[in-house]
N, C-alpha and C positions, 0 to 999 in steps of 0.2 A: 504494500500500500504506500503509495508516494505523496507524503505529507510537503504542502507547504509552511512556511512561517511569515503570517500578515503583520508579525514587531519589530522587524530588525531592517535594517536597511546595510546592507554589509559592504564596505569600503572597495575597492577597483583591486585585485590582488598583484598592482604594476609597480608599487612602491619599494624601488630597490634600491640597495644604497649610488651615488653617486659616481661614476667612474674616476680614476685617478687619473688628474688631468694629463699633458700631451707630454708635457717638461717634466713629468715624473722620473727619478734615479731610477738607474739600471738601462739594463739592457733591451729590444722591443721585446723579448721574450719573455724576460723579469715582470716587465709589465703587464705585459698578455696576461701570465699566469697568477698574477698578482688582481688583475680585474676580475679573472675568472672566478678566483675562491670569495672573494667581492660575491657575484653575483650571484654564487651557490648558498654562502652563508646568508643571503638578502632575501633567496625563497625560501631556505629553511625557515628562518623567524617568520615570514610571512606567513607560511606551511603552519607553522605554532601555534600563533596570532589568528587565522582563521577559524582552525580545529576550536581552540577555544572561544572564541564570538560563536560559533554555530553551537558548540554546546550549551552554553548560557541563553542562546537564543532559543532553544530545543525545551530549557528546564522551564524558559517563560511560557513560552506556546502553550506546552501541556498545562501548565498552571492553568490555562484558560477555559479547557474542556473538561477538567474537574474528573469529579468520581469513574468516569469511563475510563481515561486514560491510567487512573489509579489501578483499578479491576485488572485491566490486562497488564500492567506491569508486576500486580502481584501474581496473577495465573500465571504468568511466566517466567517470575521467580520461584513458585513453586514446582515450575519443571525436573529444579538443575539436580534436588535431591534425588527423585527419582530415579532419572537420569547419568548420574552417577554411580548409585549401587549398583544398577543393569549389568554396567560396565566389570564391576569386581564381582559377578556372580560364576565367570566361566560358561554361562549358558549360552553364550554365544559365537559365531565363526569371525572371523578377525575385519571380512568386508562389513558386517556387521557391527561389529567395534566399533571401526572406521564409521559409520553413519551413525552409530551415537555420537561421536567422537565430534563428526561434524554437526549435528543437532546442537549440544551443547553449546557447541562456539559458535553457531546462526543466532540462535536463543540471547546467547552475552552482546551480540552486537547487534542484534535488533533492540533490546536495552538499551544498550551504549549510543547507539545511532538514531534512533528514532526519538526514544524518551532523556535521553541524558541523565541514562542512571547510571553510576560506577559499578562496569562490569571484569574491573581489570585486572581481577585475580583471577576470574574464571580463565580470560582470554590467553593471559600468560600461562595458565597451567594446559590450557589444551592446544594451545597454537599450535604449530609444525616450530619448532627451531630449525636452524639452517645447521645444514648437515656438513660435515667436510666430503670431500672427494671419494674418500677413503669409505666411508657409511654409505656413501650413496653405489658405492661395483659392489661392497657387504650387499646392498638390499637386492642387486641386479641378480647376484650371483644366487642368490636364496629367494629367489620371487617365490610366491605361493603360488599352487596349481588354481587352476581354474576353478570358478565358484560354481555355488548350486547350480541349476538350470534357471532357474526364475531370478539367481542374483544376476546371472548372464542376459538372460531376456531384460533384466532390468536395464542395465547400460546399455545394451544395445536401443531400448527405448528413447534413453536418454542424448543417444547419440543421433538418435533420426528427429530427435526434436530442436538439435541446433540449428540455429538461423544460419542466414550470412555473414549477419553483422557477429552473432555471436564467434565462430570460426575465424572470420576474422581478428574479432578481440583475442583469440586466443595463440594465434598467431603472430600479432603484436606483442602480449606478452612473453612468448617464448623468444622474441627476438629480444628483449628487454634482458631475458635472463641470459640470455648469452653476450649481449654486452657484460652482463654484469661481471658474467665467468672470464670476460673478458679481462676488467678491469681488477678485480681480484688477483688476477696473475702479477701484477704489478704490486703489489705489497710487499713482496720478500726484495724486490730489489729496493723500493723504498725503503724498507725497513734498514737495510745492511746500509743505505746511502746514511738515512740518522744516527744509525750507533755507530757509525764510525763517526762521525762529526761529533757527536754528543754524549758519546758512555762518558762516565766520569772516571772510570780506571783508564782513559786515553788522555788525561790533560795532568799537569803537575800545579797546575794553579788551584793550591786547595781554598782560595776564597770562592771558588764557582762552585765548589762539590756539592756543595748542598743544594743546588737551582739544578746543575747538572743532573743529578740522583734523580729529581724531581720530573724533570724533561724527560729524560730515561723512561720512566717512570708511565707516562704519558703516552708514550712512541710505541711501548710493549704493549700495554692495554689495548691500542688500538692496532696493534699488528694481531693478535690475540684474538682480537673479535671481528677480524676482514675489513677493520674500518679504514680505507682507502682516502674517505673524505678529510677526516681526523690528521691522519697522515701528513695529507696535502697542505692541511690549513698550518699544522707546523711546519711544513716547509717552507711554505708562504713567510713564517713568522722567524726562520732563524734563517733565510736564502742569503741575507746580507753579512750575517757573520760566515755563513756557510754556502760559497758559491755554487751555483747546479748549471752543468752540462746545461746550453741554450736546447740542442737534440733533443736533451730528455724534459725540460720543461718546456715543448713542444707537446711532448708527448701524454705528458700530466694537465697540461693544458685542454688536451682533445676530448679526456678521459673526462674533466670537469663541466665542458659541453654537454656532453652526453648525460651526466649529471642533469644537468641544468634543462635538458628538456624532461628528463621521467619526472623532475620536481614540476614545472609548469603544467605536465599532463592530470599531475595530483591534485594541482591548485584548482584547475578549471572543473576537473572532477567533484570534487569540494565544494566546489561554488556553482556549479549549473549542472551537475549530476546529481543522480538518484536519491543521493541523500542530501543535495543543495536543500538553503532556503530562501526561498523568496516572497517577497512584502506584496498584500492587498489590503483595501481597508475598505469600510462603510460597510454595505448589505454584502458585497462579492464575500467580505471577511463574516461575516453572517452566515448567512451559506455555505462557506467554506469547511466552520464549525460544527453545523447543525450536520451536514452528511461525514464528518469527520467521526463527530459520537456515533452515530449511525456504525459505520465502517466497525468503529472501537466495541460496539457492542457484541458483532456478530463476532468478531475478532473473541470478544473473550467466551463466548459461548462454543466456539470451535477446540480455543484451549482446555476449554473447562472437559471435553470430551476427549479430546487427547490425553488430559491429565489423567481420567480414569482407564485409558488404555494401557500407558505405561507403568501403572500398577502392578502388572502382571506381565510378568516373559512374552506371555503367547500372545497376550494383547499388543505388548511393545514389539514385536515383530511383525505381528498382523501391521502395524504403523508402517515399520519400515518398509514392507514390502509395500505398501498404498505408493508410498513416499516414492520410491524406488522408479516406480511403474509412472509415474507423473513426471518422471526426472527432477524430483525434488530434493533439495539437502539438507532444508530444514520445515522448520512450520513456521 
C-alpha cells in the first residue's frame, strides 16, 4: 500500500557541498579526487538528513489517522514472536526458513518504513551480512538439492510473474554488485598504500605515536569491514602529508563516481519512490485519510488472520505456501 504524506514539504536532495575552487593546491588529480570525496561525503549526509525528515514525517502522518494505524502496527508487532519460535522448532526445510527469515525482515521494514516504528534490532538480526568471497564458493560448493515440488512450482511462479521493469531492476542491480566487487578489490592495495604511510612502528617521531596509533586504528577498521569509502576519505585527509600516484588517484577517483551515482539512485529512490512522501492539503488530504483508514482497516483484519495461522506449523506453512504461489515475500 503506497502511502502518501500531506505534512512535510521535503527540501531539493541537490545540496552539496561547494567544489574546491580552480587555484586549489595540488595537482589536477589531487583535486579531482579531493572534489570527489567532497561530493560523496555531501550525498551521504544528504542520504542521512533525508532518511531522517521522512521518518519524522512518517511518525507525524500516522499520528493523524489514529487508532487504525495503531491496530496494524501492533498486529504486526505481534507477528515477530511467532515468527521466530517457527524458526527454532526444526519443523521446517531451510527454503522455508529462508521465507520466514524473509517475513520477519518484510514485517520490520514495513514498520520501519511505513509507520516509523524502531524496527532495528529485528533488521540487524535477520539481515543477510555480507559474506566474504570465501562463504560465498563454501555456499556454491554445498548448494542444497532441489526443493519440494510445490516449493519448485512456487519460484517458478514467481519467476513468470516478473515484469520488464522488474528484470530489468534486477539486472541493474547485479550490475551495481559487480561494481561493487569491483571496487572492493581495491582495498588491500589501499590498505598496504596507508600503513605504510601511517603505522606508527614506521616513524621515530614519538610525539605522533599516539594520532598515528589512532589513524592506524581507523584504516584497519575500515579495511576490516570493505569500507573503501572510509579508506578514500582518509586518503583524501592525509594525500598532503602522504603523496599518491596521480594513476592511482585517477583510479580512486572513478571508483568515487560510481559511488556517487548508486548514492543519487538512493536519494531519488527516497524521495519519489515507493516509500517517498509527498504533500496535499484541504479535502484531497481528507480523502487521502479517510481511504487511508479504510486501507489500515482491512490491513489489520488480514493480519489478525495471518496471526492465527502462524500459530501452528501446519497453518504457518499453509501461509507460506499461499505466499509462495502469489510470488510473495512477505505480508
Amino acid at each position: 500500500m503506497h502511502l502518501h504524506n500531506p505534512y512535510t514539504d521535503l527540501p531539493a536532495a541537490n545540496s552539496l557541498p561547494t567544489l574546491a575552487p580552480a587555484d586549489a593546491p595540488g595537482t589536477p588529480a589531487q583535486r579531482a579526487f579531493a572534489e570527489a570525496v567532497a561530493r560523496v561525503e555531501g550525498q551521504r549526509q544528504r542520504l542521512r538528513e533525508l532518511k531522517a525528515e521522512q521518518a519524522e514525517a512518517r511518525r507525524r502522518y500516522w499520528q493523524q489517522v489514529g487508532p487504525a494505524a495503531a491496530t496494524v502496527v501492533q498486529a504486526r508487532q505481534a507477528l515477530f514472536a511467532p515468527l521466530e519460535e517457527a524458526l527454532l522448532l526444526g519443523f521446517f526445510s531451510r527454503l522455508e526458513e529462508q521465507q520466514l527469515t524473509a517475513l520477519l525482515l518484510g514485517n520490520a521494514r514495513a514498520l520501519q518504513d511505513r509507520f516509523g516504528e524502531d524496527a532495528a534490532e529485528m533488521l540487524r538480526k535477520y539481515a543477510p551480512r555480507r559474506r566474504t568471497d570465501d562463504e560465498k564458493e563454501d555456499d556454491e560448493k554445498a548448494a542444497a538439492p532441489a526443493g519440494a515440488p510445490h516449493e519448485q512450482a512456487a519460484e517458478a511462479a514467481r519467476n513468470r510473474r516478473k515484469t520488464k521493469q522488474q528484470r530489468a531492476e534486477e539486472a541493474a542491480a547485479q550490475a551495481i554488485r559487480v561494481q561493487e566487487q569491483a571496487l572492493l578489490a581495491n582495498t588491500k592495495t589501499l590498505y598496504r598504500q596507508l600503513a605504510r604511510a601511517h603505522h606508527p612502528d614506521l616513524s621515530r617521531d614519538e610525539a605522533t605515536h599516539p594520532q598515528r596509533t589512532e589513524l592506524m586504528q581507523r584504516i584497519t577498521e575500515a579495511y576490516e569491514t570493505n569500507d573503501l569509502y572510509t579508506m578514500l576519505q582518509l586518503l583524501a585527509e592525509t594525500t598532503a602529508t602522504s603523496p599518491t600516484d596521480d594513476t592511482l588517484l585517477a583510479r580512486y577517483t572513478e571508483a568515487l563516481s560510481q559511488q556517487q551515482t548508486e548514492l543519487k539512485q538512493q536519494l531519488q529512490a527516497l524521495q519519489y519512490g515507493e516509500n517517498g512522501f509527498s504533500g496535499s492539503t484541504g479535502k484531497k488530504r481528507e480523502q487521502e485519510i479517510r481511504q487511508i483508514k479504510r486501507h489500515l482497516k482491512a490491513e489489520a483484519e488480514y493480519l489478525a488472520q495471518v496471526l492465527r495461522l502462524v500459530q501452528e506449523p501446519a497453518g504457518l506453512r499453509q501461509l507460506l505456501r499461499e505466499l509462495a504461489a502469489e510470488g510473495h515475500g512477505t505480508v
